[in-house]
C-alpha angles and dihedrals in degrees: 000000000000119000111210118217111205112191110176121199136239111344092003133249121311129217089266102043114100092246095068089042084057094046094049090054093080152357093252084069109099123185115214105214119203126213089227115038095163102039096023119190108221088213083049101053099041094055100049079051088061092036088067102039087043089098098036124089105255094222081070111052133099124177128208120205128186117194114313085016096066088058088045080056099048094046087051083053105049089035097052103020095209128158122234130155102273141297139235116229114193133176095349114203120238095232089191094048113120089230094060108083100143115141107255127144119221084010094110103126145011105254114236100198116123118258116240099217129044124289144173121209120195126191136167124241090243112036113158091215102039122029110222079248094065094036089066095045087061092052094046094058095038100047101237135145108257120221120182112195096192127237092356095134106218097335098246141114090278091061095043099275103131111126101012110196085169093048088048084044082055088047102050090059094071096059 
């Protein structure tokens, strides 16, 4: 059985946001839940990453990353180098972008090492926090498959993205 990862970005995922619908679809959907959700520490949410997925077979195991929480998944990957069955990346925040001026610590910069499982990053043509340009940047150096959904905003609850069938299609095709 696949167990399904859910790491939700800054300030986490709401009621309405299509994580939580997607948590809320089966039992094999597992929200990681951070101390700090508003001044997030990178060292702290990668470990607690690798914290959930410590008891779970790693052959099994996707994650699902929204915004901030796909460069927590891509830190987790370059810092532990461990294999698991695939991620999926959407809505990546540009970290150097002007606009980005959250309070993080040890979230400077989007890392650019490939990842060494398979991954699918999906972005939206006008995302206030990633241009399509940079999305793509990400997926390029992190070998993943790139999916670009069109005018989507930052594909949350806020820009219509509550319960997703198209995004869990997307997901099933990783495993």
């Amino acid at each position: 059985m696949t167990y399904y990862f859910i790491v939700p970005g800054l300030g986490n995922s709401g009621p309405d946001h299509w994580q939580t619908h997607f948590e809320n679809s089966g039992d094999h959907f597992i929200r990681i839940n951070q101390r700090e959700w508003d001044t997030p520490a990178s060292k702290d949410w990668i470990e607690t990453i690798d914290q959930a997925i410590a008891d779970y077979n790693l052959d099994d195991v996707i994650l699902i990353g929204h915004s901030l929480g796909c460069t927590a998944i891509a830190n987790w990957a370059k810092q532990y180098q461990k294999k698991i069955k695939g991620a999926l990346l959407v809505a990546p925040s540009d970290l150097e972008a002007p606009r980005y001026t959250f309070s993080t610590v040890g979230f400077d910069h989007v890392p650019l090492d490939k990842i060494n499982f398979k991954t699918i990053v999906v972005a939206s043509s006008n995302d206030e926090w990633v241009t399509i340009g940079r999305a793509e940047f990400f997926a390029e150096n992190w070998g993943s498959e790139f999916i670009n959904i069109g005018n989507a905003g930052h594909i949350n609850a806020d820009a219509g993205f509550g319960e997703w069938p198209k995004g869990l299609e997307i997901l099933r095709t990783l495993g």
